[in-house]
PDB file of N, CA, C and O in Angstrom:
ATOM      1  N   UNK A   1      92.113 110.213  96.417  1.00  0.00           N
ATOM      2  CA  UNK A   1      92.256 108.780  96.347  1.00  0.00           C
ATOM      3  C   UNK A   1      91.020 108.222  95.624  1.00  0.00           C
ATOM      4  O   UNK A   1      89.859 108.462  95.957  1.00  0.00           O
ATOM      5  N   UNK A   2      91.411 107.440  94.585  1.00  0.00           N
ATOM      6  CA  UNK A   2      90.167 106.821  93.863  1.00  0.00           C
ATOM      7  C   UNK A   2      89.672 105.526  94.390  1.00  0.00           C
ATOM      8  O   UNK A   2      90.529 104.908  95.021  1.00  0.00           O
ATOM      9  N   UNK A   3      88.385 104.891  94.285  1.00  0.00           N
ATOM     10  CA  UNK A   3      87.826 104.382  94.750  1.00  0.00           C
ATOM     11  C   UNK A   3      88.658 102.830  94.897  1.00  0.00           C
ATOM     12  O   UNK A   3      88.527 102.211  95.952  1.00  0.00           O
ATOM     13  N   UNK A   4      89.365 102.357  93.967  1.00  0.00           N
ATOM     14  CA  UNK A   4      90.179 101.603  93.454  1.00  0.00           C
ATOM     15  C   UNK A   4      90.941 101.633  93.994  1.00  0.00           C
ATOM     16  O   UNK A   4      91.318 100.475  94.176  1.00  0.00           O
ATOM     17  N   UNK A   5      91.774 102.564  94.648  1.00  0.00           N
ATOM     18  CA  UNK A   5      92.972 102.674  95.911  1.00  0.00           C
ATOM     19  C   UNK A   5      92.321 102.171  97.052  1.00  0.00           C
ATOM     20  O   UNK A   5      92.740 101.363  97.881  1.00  0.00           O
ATOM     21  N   UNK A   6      90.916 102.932  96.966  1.00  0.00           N
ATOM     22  CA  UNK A   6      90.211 102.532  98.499  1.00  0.00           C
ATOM     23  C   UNK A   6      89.788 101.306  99.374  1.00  0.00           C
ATOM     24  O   UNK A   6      89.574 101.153 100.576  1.00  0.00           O
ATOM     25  N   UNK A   7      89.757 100.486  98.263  1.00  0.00           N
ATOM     26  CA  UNK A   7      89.252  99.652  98.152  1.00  0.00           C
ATOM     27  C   UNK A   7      90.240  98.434  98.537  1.00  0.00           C
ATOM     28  O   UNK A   7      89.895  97.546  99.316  1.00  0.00           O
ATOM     29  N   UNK A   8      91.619  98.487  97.855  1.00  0.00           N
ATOM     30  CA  UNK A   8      92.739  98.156  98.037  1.00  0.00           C
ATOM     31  C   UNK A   8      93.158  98.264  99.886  1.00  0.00           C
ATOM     32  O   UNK A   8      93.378  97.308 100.630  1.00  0.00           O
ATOM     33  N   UNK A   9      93.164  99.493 100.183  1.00  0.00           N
ATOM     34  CA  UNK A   9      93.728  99.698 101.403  1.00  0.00           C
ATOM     35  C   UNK A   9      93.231  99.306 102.354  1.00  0.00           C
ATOM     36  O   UNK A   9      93.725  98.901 103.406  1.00  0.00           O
ATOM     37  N   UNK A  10      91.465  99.484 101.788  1.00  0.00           N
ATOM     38  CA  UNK A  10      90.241  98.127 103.155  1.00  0.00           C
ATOM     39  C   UNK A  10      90.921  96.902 103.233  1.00  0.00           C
ATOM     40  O   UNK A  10      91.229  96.344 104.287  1.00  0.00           O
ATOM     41  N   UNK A  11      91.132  96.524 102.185  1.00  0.00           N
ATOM     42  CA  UNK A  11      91.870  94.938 102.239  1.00  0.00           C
ATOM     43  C   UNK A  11      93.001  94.244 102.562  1.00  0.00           C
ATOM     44  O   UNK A  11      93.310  93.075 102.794  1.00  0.00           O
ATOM     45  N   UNK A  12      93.693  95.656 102.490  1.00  0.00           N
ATOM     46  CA  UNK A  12      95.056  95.320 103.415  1.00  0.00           C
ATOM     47  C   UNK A  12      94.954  95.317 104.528  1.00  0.00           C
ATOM     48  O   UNK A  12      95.262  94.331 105.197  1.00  0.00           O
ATOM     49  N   UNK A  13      94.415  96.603 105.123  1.00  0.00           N
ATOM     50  CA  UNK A  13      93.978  96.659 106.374  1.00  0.00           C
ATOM     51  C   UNK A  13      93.253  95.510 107.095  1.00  0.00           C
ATOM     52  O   UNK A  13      93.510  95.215 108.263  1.00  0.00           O
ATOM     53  N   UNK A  14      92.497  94.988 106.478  1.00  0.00           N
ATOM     54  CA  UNK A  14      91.633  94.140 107.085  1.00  0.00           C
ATOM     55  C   UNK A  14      92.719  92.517 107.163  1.00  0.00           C
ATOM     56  O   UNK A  14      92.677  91.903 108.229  1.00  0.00           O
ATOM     57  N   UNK A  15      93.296  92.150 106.423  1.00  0.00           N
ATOM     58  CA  UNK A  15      94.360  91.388 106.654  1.00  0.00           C
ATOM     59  C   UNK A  15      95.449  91.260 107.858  1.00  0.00           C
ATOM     60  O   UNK A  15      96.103  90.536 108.609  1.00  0.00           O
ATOM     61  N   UNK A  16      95.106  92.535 107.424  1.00  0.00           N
ATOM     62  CA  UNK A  16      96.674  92.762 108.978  1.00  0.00           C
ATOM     63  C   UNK A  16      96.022  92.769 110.098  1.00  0.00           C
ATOM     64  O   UNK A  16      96.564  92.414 111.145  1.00  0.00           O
ATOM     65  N   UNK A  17      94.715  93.191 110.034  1.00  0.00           N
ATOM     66  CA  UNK A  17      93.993  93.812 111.576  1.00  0.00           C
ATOM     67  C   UNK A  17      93.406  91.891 111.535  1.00  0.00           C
ATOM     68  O   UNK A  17      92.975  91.439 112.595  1.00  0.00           O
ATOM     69  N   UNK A  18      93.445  91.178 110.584  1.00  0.00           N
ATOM     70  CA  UNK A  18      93.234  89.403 110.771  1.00  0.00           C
ATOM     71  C   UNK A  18      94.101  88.817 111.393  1.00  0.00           C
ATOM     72  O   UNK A  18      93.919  87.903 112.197  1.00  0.00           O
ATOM     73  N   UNK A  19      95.581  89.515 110.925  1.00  0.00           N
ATOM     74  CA  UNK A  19      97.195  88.766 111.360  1.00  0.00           C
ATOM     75  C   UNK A  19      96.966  88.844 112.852  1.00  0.00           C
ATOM     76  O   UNK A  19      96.839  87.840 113.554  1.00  0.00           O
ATOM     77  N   UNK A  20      96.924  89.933 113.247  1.00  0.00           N
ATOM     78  CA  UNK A  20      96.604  90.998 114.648  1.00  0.00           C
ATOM     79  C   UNK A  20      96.012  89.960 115.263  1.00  0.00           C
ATOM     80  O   UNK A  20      96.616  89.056 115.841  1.00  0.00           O
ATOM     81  N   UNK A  21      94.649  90.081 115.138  1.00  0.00           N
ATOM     82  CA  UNK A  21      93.811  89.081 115.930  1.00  0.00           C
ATOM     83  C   UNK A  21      94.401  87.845 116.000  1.00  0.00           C
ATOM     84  O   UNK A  21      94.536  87.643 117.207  1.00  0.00           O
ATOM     85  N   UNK A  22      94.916  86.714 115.276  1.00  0.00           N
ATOM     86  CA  UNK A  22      95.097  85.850 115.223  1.00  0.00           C
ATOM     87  C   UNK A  22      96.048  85.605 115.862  1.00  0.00           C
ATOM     88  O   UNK A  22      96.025  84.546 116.489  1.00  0.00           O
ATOM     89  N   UNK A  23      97.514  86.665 115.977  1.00  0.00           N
ATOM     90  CA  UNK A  23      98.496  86.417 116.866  1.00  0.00           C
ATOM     91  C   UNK A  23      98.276  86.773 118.045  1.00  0.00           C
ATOM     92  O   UNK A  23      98.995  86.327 118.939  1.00  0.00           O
ATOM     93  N   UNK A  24      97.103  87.770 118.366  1.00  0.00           N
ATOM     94  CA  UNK A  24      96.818  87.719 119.939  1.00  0.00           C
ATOM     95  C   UNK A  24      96.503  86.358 120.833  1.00  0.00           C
ATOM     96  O   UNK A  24      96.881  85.973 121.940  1.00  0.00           O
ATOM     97  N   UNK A  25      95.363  85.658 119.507  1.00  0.00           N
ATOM     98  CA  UNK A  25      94.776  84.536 119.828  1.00  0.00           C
ATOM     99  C   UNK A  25      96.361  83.407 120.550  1.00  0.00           C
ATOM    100  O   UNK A  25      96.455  82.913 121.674  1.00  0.00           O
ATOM    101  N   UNK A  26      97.284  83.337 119.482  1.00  0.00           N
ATOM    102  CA  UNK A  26      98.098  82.200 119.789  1.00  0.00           C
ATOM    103  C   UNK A  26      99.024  82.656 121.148  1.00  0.00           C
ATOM    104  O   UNK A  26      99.380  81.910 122.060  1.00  0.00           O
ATOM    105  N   UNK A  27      99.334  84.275 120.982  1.00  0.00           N
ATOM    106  CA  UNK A  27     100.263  84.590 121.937  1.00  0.00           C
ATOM    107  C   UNK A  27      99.522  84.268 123.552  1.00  0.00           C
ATOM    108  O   UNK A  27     100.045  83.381 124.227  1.00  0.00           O
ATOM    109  N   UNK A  28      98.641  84.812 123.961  1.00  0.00           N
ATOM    110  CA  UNK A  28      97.102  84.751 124.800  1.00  0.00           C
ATOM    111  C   UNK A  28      97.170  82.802 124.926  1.00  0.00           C
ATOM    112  O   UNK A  28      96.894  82.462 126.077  1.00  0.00           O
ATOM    113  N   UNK A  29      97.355  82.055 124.349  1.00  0.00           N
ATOM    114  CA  UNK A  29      97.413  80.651 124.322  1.00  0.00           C
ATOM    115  C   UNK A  29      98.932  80.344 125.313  1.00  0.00           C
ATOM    116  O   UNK A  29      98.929  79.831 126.432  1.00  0.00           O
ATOM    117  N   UNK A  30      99.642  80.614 124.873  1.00  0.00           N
ATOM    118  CA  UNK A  30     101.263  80.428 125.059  1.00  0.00           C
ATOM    119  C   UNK A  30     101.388  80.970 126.398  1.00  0.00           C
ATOM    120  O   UNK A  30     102.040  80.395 127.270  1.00  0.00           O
ATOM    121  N   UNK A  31     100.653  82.287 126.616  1.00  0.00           N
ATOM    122  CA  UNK A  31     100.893  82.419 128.067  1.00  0.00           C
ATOM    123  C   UNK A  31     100.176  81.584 129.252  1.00  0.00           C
ATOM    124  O   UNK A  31     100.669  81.422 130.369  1.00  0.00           O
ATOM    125  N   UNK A  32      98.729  81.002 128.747  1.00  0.00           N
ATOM    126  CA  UNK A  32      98.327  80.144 129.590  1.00  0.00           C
ATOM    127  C   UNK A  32      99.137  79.086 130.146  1.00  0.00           C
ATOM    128  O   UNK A  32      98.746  78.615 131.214  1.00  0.00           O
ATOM    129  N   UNK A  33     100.224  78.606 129.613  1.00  0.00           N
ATOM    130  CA  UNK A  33     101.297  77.266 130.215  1.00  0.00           C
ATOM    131  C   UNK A  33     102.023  77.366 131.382  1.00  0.00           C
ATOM    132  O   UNK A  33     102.447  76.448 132.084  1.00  0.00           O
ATOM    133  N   UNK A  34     102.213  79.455 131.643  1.00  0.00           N
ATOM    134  CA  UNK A  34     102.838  79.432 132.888  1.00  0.00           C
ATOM    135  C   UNK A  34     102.390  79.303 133.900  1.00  0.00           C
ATOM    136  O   UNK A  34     101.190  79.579 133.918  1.00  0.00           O
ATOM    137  N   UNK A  35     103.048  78.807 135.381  1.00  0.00           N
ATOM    138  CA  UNK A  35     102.813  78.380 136.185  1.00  0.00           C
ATOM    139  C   UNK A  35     101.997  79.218 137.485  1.00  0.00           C
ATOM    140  O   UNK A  35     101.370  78.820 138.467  1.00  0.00           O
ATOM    141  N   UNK A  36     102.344  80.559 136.958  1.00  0.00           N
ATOM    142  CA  UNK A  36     101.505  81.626 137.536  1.00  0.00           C
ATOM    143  C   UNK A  36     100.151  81.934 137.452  1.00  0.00           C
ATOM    144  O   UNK A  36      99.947  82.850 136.656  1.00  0.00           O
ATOM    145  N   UNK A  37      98.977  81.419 138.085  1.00  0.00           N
ATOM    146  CA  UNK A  37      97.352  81.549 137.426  1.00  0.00           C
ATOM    147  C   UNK A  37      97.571  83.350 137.447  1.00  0.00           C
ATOM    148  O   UNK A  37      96.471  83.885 137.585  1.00  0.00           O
ATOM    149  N   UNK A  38      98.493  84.168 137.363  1.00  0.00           N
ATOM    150  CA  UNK A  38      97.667  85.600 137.367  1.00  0.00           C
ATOM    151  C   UNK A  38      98.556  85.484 135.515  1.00  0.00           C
ATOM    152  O   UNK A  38      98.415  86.325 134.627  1.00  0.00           O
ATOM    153  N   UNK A  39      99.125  84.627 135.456  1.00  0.00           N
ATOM    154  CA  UNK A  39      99.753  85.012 133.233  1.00  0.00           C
ATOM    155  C   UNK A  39      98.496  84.404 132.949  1.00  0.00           C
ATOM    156  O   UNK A  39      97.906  84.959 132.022  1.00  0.00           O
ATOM    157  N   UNK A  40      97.931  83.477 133.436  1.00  0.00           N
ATOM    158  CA  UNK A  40      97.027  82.257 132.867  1.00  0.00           C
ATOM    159  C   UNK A  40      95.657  83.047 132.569  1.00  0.00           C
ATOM    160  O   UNK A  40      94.983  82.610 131.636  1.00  0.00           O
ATOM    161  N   UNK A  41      95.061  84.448 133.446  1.00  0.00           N
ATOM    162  CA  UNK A  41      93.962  85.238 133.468  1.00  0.00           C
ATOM    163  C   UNK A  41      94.278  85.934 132.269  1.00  0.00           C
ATOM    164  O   UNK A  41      93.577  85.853 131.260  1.00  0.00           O
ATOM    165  N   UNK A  42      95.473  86.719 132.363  1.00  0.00           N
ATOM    166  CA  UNK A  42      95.771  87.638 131.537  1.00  0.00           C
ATOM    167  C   UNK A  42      96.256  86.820 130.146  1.00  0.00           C
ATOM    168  O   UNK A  42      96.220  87.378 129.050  1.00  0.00           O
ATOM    169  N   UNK A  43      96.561  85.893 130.261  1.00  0.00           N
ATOM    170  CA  UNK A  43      96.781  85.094 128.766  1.00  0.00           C
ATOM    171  C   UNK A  43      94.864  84.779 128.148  1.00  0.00           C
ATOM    172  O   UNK A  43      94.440  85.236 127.087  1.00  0.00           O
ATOM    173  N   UNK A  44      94.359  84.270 128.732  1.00  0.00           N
ATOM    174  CA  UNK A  44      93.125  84.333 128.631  1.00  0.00           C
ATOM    175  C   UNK A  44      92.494  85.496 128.332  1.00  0.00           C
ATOM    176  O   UNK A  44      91.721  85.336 127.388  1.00  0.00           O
ATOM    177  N   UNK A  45      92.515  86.812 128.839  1.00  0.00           N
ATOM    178  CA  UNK A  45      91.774  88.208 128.574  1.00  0.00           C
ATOM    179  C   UNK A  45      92.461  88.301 126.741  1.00  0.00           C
ATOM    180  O   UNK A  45      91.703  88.544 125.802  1.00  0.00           O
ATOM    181  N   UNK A  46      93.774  88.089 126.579  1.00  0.00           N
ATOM    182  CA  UNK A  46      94.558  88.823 125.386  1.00  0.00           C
ATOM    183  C   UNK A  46      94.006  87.359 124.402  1.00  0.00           C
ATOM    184  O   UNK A  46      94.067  87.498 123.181  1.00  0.00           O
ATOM    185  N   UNK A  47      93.514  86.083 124.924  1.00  0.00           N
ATOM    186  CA  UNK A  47      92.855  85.169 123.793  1.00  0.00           C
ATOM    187  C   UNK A  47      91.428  85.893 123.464  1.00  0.00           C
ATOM    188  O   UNK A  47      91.086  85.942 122.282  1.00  0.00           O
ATOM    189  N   UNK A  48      90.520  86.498 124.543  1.00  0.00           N
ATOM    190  CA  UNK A  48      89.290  86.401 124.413  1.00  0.00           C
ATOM    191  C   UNK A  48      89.551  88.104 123.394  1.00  0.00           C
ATOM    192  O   UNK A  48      88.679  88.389 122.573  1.00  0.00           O
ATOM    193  N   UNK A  49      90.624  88.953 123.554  1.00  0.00           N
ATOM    194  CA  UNK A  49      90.946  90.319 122.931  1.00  0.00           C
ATOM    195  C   UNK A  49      90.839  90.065 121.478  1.00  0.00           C
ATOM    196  O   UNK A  49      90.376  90.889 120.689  1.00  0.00           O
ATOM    197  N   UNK A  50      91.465  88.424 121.023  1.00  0.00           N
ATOM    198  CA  UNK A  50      91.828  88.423 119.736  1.00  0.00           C
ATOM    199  C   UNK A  50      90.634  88.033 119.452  1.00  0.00           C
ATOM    200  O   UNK A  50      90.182  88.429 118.377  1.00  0.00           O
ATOM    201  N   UNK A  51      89.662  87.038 120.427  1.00  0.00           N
ATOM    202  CA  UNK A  51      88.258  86.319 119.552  1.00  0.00           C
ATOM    203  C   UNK A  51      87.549  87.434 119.553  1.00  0.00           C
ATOM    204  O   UNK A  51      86.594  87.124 118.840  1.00  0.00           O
ATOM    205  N   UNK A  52      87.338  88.874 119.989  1.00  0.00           N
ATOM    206  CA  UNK A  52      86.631  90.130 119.929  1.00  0.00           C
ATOM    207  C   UNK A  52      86.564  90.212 118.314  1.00  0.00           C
ATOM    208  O   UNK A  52      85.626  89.998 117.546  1.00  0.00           O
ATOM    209  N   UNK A  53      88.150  90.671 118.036  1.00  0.00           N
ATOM    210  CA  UNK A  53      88.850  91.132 116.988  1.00  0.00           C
ATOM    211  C   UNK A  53      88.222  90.223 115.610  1.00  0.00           C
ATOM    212  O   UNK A  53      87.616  90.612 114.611  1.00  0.00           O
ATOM    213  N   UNK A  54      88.531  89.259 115.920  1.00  0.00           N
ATOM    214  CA  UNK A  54      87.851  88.438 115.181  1.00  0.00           C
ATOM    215  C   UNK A  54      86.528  88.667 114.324  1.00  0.00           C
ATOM    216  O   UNK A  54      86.237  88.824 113.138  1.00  0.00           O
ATOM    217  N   UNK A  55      85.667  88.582 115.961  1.00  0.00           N
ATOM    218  CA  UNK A  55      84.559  88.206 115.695  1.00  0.00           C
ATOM    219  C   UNK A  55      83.482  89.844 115.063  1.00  0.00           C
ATOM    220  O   UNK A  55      82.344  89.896 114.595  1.00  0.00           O
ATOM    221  N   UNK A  56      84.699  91.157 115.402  1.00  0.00           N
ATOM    222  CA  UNK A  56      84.369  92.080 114.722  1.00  0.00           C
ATOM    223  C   UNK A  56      84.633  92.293 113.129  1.00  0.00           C
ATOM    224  O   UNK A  56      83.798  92.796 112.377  1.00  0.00           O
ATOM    225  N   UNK A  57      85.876  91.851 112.740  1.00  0.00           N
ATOM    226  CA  UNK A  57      86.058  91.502 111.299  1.00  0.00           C
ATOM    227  C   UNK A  57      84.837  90.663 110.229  1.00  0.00           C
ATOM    228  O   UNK A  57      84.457  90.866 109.075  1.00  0.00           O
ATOM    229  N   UNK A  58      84.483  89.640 111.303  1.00  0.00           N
ATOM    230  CA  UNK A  58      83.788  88.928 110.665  1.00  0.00           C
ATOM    231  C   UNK A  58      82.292  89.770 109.567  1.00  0.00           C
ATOM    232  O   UNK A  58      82.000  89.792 108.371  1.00  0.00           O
ATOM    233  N   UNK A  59      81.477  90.576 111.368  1.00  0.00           N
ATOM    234  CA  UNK A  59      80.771  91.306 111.513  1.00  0.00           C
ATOM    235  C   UNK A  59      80.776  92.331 109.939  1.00  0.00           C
ATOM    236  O   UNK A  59      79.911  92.462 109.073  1.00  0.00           O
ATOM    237  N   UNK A  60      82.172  92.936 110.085  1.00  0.00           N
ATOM    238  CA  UNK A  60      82.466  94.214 109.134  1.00  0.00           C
ATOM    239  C   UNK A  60      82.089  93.468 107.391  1.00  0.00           C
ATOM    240  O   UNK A  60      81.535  94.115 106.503  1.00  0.00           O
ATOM    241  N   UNK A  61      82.533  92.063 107.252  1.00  0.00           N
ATOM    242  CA  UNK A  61      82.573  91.692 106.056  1.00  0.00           C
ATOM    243  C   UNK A  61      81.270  91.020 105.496  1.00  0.00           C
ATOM    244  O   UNK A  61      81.065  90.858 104.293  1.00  0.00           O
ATOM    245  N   UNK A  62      80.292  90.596 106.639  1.00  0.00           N
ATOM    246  CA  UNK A  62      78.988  90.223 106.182  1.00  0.00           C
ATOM    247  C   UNK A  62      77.932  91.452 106.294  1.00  0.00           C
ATOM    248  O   UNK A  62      76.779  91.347 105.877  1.00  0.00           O
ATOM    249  N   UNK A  63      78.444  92.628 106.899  1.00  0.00           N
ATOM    250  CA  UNK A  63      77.658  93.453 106.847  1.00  0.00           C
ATOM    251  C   UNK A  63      77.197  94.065 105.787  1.00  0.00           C
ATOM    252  O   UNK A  63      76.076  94.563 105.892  1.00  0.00           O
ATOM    253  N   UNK A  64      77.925  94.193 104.495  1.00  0.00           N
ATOM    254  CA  UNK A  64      76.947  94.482 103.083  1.00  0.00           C
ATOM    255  C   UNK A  64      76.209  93.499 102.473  1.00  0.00           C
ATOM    256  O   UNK A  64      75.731  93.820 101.385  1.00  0.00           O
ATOM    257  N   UNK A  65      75.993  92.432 102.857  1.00  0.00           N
ATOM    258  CA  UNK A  65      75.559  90.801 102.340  1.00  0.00           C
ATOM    259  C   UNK A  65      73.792  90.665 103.376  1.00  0.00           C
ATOM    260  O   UNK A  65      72.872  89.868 103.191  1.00  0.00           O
ATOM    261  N   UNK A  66      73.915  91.797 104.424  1.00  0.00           N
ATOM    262  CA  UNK A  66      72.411  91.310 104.831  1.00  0.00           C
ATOM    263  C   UNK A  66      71.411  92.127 104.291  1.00  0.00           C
ATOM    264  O   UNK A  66      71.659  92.850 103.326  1.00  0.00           O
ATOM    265  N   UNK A  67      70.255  92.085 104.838  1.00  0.00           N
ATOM    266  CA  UNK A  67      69.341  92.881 104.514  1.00  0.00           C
ATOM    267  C   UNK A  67      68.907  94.330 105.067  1.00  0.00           C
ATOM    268  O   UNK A  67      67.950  94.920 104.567  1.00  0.00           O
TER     269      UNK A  67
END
């Protein structure tokens, strides 16, 4: 695989593993409405799963930009 493929497939990847996070975030939201506080914990754990996700992507893409 040339570098040019490689490079390609980081970026897909990293898109989808964005989609990922982001639909945890909303799904994790949606369950907080039910009336059960034990969906409302666990809707909460699968929001704070996606702000992880997130906040590791972020991490991965400023990491060649520091010093």
């Amino acid at each position: 695989m040339n570098e040019y493929t490689l490079k390609k497939v980081k970026v897909a990847l990293g898109i989808l593993a964005a989609l990922v996070c982001i639909a945890l975030v909303i799904i994790g939201h949606s369950m907080g409405f039910m009336s059960d506080m034990t969906q409302g914990i666990i809707g909460l754990g699968v929001q704070l799963l996606g702000l992880a996700g997130i906040l590791v992507l972020l991490y991965l893409y400023n990491k060649p930009y520091t010093k």
